[in-house]
C-alpha positions as CSV (number, residue, x, y, z in Angstrom):
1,X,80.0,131.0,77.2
2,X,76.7,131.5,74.9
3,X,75.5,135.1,74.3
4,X,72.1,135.7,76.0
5,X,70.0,136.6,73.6
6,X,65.9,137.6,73.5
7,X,63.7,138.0,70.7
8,X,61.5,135.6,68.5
9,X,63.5,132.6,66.4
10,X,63.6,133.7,62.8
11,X,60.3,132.4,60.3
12,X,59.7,131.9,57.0
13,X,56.6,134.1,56.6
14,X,56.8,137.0,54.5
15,X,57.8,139.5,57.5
16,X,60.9,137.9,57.0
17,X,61.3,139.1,53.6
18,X,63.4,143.0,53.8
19,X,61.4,145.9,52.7
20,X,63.4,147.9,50.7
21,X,63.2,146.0,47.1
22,X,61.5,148.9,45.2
23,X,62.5,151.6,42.8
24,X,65.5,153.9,43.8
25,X,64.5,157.5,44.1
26,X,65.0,160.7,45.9
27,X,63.7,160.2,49.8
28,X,61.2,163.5,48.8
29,X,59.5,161.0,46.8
30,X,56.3,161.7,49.5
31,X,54.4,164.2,47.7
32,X,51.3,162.2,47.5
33,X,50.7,161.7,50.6
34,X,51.6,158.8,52.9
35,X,54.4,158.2,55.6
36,X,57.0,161.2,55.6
37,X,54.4,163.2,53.3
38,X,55.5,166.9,54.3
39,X,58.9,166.0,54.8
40,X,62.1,167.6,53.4
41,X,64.6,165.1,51.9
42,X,66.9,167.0,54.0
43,X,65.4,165.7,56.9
44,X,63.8,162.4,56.1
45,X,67.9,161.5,55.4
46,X,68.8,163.0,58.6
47,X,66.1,160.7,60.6
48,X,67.5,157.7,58.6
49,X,70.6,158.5,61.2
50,X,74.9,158.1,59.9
51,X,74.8,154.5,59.2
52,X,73.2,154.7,55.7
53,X,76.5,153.7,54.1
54,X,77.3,150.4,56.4
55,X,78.2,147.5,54.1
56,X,75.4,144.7,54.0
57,X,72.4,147.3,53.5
58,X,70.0,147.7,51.0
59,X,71.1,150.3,48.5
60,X,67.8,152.0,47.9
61,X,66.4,152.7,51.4
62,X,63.6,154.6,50.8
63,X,61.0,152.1,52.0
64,X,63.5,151.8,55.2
65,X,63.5,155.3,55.9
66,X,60.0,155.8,55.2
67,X,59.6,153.2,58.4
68,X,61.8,155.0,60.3
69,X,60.3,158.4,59.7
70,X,57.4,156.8,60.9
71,X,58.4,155.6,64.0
72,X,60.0,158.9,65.1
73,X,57.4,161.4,64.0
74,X,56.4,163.6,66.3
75,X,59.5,161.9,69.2
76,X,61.8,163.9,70.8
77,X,64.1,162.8,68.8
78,X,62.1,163.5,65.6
79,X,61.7,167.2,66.8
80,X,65.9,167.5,68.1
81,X,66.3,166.5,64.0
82,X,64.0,168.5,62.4
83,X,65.3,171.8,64.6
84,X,68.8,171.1,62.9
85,X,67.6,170.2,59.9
86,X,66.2,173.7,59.8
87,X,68.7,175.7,61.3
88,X,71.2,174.2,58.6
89,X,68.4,175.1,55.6
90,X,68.8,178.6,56.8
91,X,73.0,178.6,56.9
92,X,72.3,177.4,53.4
93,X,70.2,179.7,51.7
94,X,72.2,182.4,53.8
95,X,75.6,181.4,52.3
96,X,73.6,181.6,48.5
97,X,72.3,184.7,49.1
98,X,75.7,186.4,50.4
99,X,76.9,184.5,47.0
100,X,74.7,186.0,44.8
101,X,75.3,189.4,46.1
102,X,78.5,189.2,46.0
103,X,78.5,188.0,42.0
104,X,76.0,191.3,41.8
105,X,78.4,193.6,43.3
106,X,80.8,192.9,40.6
107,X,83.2,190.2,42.5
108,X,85.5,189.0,40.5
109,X,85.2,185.4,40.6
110,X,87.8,184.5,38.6
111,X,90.5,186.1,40.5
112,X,88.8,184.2,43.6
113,X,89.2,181.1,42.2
114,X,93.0,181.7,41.0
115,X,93.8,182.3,44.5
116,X,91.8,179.4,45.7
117,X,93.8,177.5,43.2
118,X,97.3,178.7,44.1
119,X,96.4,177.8,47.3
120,X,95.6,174.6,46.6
121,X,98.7,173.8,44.6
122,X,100.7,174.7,47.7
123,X,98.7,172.2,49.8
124,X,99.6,169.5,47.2
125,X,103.2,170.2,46.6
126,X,103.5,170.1,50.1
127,X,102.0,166.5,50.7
128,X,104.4,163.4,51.8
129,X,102.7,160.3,49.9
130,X,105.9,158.1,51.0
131,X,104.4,157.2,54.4
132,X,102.1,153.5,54.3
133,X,99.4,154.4,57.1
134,X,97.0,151.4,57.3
135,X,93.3,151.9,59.0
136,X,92.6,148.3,60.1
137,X,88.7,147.9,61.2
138,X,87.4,144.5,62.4
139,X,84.2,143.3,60.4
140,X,80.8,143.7,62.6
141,X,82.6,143.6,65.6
142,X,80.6,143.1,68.7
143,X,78.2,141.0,66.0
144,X,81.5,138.6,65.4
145,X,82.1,138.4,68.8
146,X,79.1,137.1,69.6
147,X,78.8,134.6,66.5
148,X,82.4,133.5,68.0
149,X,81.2,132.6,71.1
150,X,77.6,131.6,70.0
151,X,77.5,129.7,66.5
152,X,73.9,129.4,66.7
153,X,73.6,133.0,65.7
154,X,75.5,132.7,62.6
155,X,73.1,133.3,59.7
156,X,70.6,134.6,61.6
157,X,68.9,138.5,62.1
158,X,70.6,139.7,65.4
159,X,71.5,142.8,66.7
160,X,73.9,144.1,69.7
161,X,72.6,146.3,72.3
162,X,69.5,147.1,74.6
163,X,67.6,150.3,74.0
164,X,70.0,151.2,71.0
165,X,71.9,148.6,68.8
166,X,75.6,149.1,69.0
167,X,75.7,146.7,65.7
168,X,73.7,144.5,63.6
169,X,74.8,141.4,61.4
170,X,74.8,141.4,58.0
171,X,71.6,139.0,57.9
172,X,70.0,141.7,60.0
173,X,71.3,144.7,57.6
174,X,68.9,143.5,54.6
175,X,66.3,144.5,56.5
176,X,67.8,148.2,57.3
177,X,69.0,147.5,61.0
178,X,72.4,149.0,62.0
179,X,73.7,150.2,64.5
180,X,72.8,153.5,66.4
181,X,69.5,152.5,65.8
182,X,66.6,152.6,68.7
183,X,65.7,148.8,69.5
184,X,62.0,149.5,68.4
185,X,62.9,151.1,65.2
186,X,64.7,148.4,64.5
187,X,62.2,145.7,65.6
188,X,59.4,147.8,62.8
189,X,62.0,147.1,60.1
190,X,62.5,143.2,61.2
191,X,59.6,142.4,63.8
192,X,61.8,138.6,64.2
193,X,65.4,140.3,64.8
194,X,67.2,138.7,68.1
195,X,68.5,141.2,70.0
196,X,71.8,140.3,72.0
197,X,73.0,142.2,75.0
198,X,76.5,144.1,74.9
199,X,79.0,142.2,76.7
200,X,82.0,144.6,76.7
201,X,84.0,142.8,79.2
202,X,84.4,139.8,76.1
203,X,85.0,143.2,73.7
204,X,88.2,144.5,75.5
205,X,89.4,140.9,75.8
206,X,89.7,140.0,72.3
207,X,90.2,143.7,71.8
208,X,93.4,143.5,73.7
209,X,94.7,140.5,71.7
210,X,94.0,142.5,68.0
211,X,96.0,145.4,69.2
212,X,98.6,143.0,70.3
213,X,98.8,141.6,67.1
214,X,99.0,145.6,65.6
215,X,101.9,146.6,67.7
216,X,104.3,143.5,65.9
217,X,104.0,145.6,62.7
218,X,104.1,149.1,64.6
219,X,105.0,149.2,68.1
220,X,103.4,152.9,68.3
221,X,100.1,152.7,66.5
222,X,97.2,154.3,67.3
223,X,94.5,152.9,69.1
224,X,91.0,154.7,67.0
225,X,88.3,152.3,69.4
226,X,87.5,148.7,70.4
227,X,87.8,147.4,67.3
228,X,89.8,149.8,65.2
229,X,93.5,151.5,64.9
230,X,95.9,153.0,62.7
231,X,99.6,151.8,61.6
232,X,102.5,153.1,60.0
233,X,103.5,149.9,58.4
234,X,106.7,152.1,56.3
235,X,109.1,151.1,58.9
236,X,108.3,147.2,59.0
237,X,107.8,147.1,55.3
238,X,111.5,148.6,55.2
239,X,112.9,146.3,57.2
240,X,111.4,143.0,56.0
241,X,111.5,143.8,52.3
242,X,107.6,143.3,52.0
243,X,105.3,146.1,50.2
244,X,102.2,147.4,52.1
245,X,99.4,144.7,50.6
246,X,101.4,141.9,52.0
247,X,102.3,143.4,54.9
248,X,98.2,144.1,55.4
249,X,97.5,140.5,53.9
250,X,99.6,139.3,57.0
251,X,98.1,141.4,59.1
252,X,95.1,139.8,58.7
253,X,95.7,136.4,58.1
254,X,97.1,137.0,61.6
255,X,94.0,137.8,63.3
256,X,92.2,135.5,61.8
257,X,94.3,132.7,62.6
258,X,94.7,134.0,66.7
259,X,91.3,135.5,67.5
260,X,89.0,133.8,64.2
261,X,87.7,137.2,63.3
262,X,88.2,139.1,60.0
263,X,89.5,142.4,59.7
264,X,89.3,145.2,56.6
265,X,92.0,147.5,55.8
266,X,92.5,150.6,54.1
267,X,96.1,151.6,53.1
268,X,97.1,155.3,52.8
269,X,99.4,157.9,52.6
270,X,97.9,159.1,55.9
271,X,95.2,158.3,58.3
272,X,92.3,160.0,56.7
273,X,92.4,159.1,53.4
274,X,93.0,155.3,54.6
275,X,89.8,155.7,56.5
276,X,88.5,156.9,53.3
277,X,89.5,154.0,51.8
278,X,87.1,152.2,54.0
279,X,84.2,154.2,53.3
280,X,84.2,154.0,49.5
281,X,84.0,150.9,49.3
282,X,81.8,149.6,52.2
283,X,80.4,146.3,50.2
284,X,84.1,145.2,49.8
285,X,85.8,146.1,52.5
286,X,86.7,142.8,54.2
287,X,88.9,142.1,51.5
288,X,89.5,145.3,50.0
289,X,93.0,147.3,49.7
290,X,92.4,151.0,48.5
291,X,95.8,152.7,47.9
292,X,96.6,155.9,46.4
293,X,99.2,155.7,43.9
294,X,99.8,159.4,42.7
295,X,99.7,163.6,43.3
296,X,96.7,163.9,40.7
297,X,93.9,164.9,42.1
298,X,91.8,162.2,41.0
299,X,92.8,159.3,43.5
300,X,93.4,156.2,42.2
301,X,92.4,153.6,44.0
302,X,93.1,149.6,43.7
303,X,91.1,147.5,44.9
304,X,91.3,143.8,45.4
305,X,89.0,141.1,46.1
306,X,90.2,138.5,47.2
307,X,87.4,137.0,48.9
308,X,83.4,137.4,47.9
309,X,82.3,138.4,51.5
310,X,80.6,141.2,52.4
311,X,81.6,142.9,55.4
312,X,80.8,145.9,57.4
């Protein structure tokens, strides 16, 4: 069954062409004049909404976020923002000054930090890294789906949702769409983008079949959304004599080969830091493994790429 989809067939002219090809720079960059002039950074970051980071987006987004400061100015949602945005400034300078009057009272900061230290060390000795805790996300998910079922939208700008975007695809991502964006925010950023309603009934379905596929390697995993969970894969990998990249490497080749969507996966010592794995290396994440080997602080992380696709 084809996706219903609305919105203009994608051109050639140069509103097709993304906006954000100019020089990186701070998003305060707006002190002569223009859109977002009078604007903290703070805030102008905090109007560009949580997304920033998604894989498939231009990495200097100042133009982007100019556009969308534009759009919301003087919105509800503009003013909802700008009344945290504030309240946080004040924590912060609050926090400083109890710092430096602390530091003028004589504190000693030295014997602070030893106990923060000690404290730390604790924390670390105390860590189990023998556990391999897998955060397995499927790529663009509702965006897939609807590629699955509709081929014609392969390639092209569309977006998921009505009234807000639930996803984008990575064609639409160039030009700054993602998801948790407004629909007419989204359509100032790529005036040609297809918008495609949610169909979640088709979501759960193939969502279903996924976490089917999860519970062969870990009949208890944890169920994180639609589209994402969490394993313990130390059992399985036990059992069958595999280690955890080609335990994950099955994982996935599983998926694809039963539903025809990819899947990303961050491997772990626990669940945050396998999420973590996912959001360090957003560009490579479809084919990336990030695994903590050691105790040092500094994590390190392998990464392999075994495919050149950019995923969410």
């Amino acid at each position: 069954m084809n996706s219903t989809a609305t919105g203009p067939e994608e051109t050639s002219s140069d509103s097709s062409k993304p906006a954000a090809n100019i020089p990186a720079g701070s998003t305060d960059g707006n002190k002569d004049g223009g859109v977002g002039a009078g604007m903290s950074a703070s805030l102008l970051h905090r109007l560009a909404g949580p997304s920033t980071g998604k894989a498939g987006l231009a990495r200097d987004q100042t133009e982007i976020t100019k556009v969308i400061a534009e759009a919301s100015e003087g919105s509800k949602f503009y003013q909802n923002e700008k009344r945290k945005d504030e309240e946080l400034s004040k924590k912060i300078e609050m926090m400083l000054q109890l710092r430096d009057q602390l530091i003028a009272a004589g504190a000693d900061m030295p014997g602070l930090e030893a106990v923060a230290d000690k404290a730390l060390a604790e924390l670390e000795a105390s860590r189990d890294l023998t556990q391999a805790i897998v955060h397995i996300d499927m790529d663009s998910y509702y965006a897939s789906v609807e590629m699955l079922d509709n081929p014609s939208l392969i390639g092209k700008t569309f977006a998921v949702g009505g009234g807000v975007l639930t996803t984008a695809s990575y064609a639409a991502r160039t030009f700054g769409v993602r998801s948790g964006m407004p629909e007419y925010i989204a359509k100032k950023l790529c005036p040609h983008l297809i918008v495609v309603k949610n169909r979640f009934h088709r979501y759960s379905e193939l969502s279903g079949q996924v976490m089917n596929i999860l519970r062969r390697f870990d009949p208890t995993m944890d169920p994180a959304g639609t589209d994402e969970a969490y394993l313990n894969i130390t059992p399985y990998c036990k059992t069958n004599n595999v280690s955890p990249d080609e335990c994950v490497r099955k994982i996935r080749q599983i998926i694809l080969e039963e539903t025809k969507l990819t899947a990303s996966a961050g491997i772990a010592p626990n669940k945050a830091c396998s999420s973590f794995c996912h959001i360090i290396t957003p560009l490579l994440k479809a084919s990336s493994r990030c695994l903590p080997r050691s105790r040092p602080r500094k994590i390190n992380l392998m990464v392999n790429t075994a495919s050149s696709s950019t995923r969410k």
